[in-house]
NUTORDREN-832242 format. One record per residue: residue in one letter; x, y, z of N, C-alpha, C in turn. Coordinates in steps of 0.05 Angstrom, whole numbers. Layout:
REM NUTORDREN-832242
   aa    neast   nnorth      nup   caeast   canorth     caup    ceast   cnorth      cup
    A        X        Y        Z        X         Y        Z        X        Y        Z
...
END
This chain:
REM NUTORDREN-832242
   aa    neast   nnorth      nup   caeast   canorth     caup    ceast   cnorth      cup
    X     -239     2169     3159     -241      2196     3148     -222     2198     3124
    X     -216     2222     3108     -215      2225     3083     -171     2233     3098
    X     -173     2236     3115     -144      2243     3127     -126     2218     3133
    X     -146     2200     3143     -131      2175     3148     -129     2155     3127
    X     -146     2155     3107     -152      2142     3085     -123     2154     3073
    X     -115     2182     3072      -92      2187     3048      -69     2187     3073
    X      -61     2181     3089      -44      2160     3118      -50     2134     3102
    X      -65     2122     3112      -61      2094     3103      -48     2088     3074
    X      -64     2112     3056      -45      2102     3027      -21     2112     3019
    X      -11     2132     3040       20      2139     3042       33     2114     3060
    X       21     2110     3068       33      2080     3092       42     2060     3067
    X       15     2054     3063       18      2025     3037       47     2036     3019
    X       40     2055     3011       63      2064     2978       87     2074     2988
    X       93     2075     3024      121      2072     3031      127     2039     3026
    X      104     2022     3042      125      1999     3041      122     1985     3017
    X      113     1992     2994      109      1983     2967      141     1993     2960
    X      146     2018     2964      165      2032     2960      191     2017     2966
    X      189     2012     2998      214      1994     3011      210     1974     3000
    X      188     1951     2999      193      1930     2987      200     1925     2953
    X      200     1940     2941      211      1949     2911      239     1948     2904
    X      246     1965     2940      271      1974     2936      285     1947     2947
    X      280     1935     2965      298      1911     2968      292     1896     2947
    X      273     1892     2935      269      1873     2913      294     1880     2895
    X      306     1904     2893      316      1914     2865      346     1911     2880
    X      347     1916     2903      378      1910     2924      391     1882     2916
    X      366     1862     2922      373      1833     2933      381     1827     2900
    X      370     1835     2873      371      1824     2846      396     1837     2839
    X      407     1863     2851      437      1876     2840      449     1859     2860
    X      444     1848     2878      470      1831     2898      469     1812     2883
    X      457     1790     2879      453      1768     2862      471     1774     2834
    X      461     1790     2814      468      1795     2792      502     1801     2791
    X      507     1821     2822      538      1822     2818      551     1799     2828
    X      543     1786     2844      554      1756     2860      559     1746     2837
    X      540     1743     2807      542      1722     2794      567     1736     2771
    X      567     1755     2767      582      1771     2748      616     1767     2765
    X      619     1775     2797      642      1759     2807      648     1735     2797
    X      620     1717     2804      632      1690     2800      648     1682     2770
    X      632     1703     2748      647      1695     2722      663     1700     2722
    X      679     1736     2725      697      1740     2731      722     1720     2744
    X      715     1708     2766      732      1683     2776      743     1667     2761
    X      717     1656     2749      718      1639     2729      738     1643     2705
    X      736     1668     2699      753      1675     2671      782     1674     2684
    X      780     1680     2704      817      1683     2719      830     1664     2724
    X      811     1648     2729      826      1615     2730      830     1597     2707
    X      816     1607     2675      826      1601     2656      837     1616     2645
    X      846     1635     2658      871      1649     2648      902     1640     2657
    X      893     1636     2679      918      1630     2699      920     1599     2687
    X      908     1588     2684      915      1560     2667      923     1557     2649
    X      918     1576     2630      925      1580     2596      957     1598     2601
    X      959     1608     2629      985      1622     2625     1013     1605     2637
    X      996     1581     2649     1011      1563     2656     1009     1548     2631
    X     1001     1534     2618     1010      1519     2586     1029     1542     2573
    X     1018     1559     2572     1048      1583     2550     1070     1581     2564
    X     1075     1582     2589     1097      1584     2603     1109     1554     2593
    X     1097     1529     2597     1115      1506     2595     1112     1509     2566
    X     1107     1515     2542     1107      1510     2521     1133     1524     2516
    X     1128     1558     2533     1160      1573     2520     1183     1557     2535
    X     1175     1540     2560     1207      1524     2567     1210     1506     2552
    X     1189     1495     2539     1193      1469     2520     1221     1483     2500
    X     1199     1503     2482     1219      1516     2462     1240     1526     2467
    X     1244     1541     2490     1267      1552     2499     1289     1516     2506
    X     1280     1501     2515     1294      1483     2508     1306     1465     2487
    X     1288     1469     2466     1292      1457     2440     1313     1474     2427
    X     1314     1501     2430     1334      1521     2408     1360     1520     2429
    X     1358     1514     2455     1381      1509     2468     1394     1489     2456
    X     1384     1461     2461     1398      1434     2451     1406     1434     2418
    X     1395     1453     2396     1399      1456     2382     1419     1476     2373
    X     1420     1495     2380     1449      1515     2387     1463     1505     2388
    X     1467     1481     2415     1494      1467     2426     1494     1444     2400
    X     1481     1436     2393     1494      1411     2373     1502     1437     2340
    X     1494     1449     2337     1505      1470     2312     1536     1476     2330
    X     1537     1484     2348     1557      1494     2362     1584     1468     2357
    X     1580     1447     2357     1588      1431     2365     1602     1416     2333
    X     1582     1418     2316     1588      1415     2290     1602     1433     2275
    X     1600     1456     2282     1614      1481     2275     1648     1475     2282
    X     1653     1468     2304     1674      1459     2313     1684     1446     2301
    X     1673     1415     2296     1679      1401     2282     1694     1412     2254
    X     1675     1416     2236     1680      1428     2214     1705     1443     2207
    X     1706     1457     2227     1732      1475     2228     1753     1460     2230
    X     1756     1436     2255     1776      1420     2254     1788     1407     2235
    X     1763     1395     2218     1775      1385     2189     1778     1394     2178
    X     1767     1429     2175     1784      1451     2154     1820     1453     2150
    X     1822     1455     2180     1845      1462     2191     1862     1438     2175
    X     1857     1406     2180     1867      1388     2170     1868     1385     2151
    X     1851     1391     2137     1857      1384     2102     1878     1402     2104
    X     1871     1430     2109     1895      1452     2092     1926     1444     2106
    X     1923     1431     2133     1951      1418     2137     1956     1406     2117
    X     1932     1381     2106     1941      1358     2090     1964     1372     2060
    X     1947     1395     2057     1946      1408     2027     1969     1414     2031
    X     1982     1437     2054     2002      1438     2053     2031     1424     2063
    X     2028     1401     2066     2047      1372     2082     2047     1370     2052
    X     2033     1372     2024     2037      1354     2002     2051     1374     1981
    X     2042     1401     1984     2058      1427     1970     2086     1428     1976
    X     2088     1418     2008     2126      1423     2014     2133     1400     2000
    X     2118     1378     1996     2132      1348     1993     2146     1353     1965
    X     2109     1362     1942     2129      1369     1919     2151     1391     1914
    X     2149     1414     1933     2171      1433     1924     2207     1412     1934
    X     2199     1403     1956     2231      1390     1959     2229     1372     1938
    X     2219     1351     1928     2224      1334     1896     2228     1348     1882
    X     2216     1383     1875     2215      1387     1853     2248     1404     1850
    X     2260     1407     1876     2293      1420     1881     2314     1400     1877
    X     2299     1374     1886     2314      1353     1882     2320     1346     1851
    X     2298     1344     1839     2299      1339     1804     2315     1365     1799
    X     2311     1385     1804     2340      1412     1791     2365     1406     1804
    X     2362     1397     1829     2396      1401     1834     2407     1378     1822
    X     2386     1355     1811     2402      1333     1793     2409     1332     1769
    X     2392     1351     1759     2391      1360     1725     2414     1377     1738
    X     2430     1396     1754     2445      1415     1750     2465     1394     1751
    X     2472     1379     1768     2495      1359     1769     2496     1344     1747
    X     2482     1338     1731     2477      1330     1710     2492     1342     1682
    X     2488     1365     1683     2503      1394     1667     2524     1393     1670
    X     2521     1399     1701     2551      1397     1718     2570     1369     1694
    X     2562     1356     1704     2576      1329     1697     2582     1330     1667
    X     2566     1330     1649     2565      1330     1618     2589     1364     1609
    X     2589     1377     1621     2608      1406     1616     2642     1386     1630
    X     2640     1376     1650     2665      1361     1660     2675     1345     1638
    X     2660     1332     1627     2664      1307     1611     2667     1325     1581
    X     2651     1335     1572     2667      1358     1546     2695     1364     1550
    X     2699     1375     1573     2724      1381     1574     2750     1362     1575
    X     2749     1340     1596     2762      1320     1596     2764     1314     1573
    X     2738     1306     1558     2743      1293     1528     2760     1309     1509
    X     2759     1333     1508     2782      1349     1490     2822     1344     1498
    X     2813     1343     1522     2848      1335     1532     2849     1305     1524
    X     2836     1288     1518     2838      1257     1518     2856     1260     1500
    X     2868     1244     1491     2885      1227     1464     2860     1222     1441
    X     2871     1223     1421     2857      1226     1390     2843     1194     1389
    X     2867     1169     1393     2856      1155     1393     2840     1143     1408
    X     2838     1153     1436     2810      1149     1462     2793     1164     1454
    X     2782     1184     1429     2768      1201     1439     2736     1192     1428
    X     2735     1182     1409     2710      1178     1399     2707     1150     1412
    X     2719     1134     1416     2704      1108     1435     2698     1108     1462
    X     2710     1131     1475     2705      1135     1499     2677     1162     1498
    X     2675     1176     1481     2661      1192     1477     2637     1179     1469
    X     2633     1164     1460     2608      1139     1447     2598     1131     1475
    X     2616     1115     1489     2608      1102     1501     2591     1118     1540
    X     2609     1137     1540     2602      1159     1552     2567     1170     1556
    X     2566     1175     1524     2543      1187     1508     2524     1171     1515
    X     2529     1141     1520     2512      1128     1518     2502     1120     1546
    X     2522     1124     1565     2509      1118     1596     2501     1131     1600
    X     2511     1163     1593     2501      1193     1601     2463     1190     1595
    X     2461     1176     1562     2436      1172     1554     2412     1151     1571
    X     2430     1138     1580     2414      1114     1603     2407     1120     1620
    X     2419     1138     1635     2419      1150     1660     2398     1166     1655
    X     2395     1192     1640     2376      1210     1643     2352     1202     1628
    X     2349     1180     1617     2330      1167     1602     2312     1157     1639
    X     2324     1142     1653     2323      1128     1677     2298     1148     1697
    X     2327     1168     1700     2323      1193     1714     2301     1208     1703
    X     2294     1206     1679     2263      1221     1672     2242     1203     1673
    X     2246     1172     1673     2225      1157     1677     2214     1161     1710
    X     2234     1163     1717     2240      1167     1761     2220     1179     1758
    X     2228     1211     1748     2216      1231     1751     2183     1232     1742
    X     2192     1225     1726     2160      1226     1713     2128     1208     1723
    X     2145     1182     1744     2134      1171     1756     2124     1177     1781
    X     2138     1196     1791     2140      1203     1822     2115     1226     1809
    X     2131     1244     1797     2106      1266     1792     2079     1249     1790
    X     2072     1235     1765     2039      1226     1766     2031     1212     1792
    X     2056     1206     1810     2044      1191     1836     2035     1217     1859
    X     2052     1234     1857     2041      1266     1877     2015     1280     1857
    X     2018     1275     1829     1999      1296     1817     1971     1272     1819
    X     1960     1243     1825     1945      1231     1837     1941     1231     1870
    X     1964     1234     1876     1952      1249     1916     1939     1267     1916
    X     1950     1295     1895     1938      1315     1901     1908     1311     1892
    X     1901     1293     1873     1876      1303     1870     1850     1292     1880
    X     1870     1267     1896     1852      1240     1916     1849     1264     1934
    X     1866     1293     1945     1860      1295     1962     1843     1319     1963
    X     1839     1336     1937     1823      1359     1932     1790     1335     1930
    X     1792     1314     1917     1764      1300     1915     1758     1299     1945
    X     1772     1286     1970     1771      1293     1994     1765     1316     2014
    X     1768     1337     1999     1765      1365     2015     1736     1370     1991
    X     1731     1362     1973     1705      1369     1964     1689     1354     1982
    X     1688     1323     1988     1667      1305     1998     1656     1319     2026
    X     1688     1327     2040     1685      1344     2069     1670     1367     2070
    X     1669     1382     2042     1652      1413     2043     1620     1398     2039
    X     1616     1389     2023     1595      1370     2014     1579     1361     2043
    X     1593     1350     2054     1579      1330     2076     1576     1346     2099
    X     1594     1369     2110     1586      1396     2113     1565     1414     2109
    X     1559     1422     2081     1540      1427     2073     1519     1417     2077
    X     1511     1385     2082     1485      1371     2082     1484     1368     2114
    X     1503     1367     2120     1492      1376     2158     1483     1393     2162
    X     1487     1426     2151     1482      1442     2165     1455     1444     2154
    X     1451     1432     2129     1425      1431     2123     1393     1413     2127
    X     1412     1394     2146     1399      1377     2156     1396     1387     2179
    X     1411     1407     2196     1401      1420     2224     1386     1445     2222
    X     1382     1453     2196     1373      1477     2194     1347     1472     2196
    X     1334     1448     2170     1310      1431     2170     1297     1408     2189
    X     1313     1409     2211     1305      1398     2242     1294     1415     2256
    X     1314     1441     2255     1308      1462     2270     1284     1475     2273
    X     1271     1475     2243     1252      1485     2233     1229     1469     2234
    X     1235     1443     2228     1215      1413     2237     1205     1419     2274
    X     1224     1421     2291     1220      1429     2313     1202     1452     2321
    X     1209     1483     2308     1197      1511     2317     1168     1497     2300
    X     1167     1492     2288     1130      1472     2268     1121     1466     2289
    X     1131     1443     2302     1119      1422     2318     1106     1443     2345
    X     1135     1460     2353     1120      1477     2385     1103     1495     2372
    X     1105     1513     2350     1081      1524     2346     1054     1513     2335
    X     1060     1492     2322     1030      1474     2321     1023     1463     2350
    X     1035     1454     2371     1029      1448     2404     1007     1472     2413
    X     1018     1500     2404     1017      1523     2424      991     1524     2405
    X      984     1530     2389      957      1532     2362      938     1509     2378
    X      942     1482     2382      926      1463     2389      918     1472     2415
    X      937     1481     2433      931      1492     2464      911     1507     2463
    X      908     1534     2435      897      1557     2441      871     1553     2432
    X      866     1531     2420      843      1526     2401      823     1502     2419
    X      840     1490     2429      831      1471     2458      814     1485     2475
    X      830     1510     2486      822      1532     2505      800     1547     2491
END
């Protein structure tokens, strides 16, 4: 009959209906299973890639360590031989100021001596006075002839220390200078090297 006929095709177009609907169930379970699975997937190359950055920043964090400590270390240095030269500089400033008290208090005894001898020579006898006065004149002249050669020798021998030793405190700023510039350009050869590592990691990945 015309009643059961539209039964039967409400029957059919329910289970067209249910079977539609699991069709469309079973393809969103599938579809999200597989969308988990990428998801997974992406987390475990994440977690891998966050394990390479981690040992890359201990790498680096180790490299600016060992590098600190040897600047640290040279710094020290440096300073020590600062300290020494300017000892040296000044061990050679006292040396010349005592020679240079020594040459006055000799030239004063010197004065000293030549004002003694003026005087003596006026009390002498007429006939001692010009042969003993000659002859006087003339040791007096030997002596400080002597006494300025002394002098004059000792000075060019301190005024060549001093300058063996300013050439010395230049070579030390100098050689100074090319360390710290040789650790600056290590340093920098180094932070290259971990960031070209970390670039190759990211470009790998």
């Amino acid at each position: 009959t015309f009643q059961t006929n539209i039964l039967t095709e409400l029957k059919n177009w329910k289970l067209n209906l249910i079977q539609n609907h699991k069709l469309q169930m079973r393809l969103e379970k599938e579809k999200h299973a597989a969308h988990v699975k990428q998801l997974q997937n992406e987390m475990e190359n994440l977690k891998e890639l966050l394990h390479t950055y981690e040992i890359s920043i201990s790498r680096k964090d180790e490299v600016i360590t060992n590098l600190t400590q040897a600047l640290e270390k040279q710094k020290e240095r440096v300073e020590l031989m600062r300290k020494f030269t300017l000892w040296r500089i000044q061990h050679v400033k006292t040396k010349q100021e005592e020679y240079a008290n020594s040459i006055a208090d000799r030239h004063f005894r010197t004065a000293l001596m030549k004002k003694v001898w003026a005087a003596w020579r006026s009390a002498s006898e007429v006939r001692w006075k010009d042969k003993v006065a000659r002859a006087c004149q003339l040791r007096a002249e030997d002596v400080c002839v002597q006494l300025t050669n002394d002098y004059e020798a000792k000075i060019a021998e301190l005024t060549a220390t001093l300058e063996q030793r300013k050439a010395e405190i230049l070579r030390l700023h100098s050689e100074r200078d090319q360390y710290e510039d040789t650790m600056k350009k290590a340093f920098m050869r180094g932070v290259c090297a971990l960031n070209l590592e970390a670039m190759t990691m990211f470009q790998s990945k």
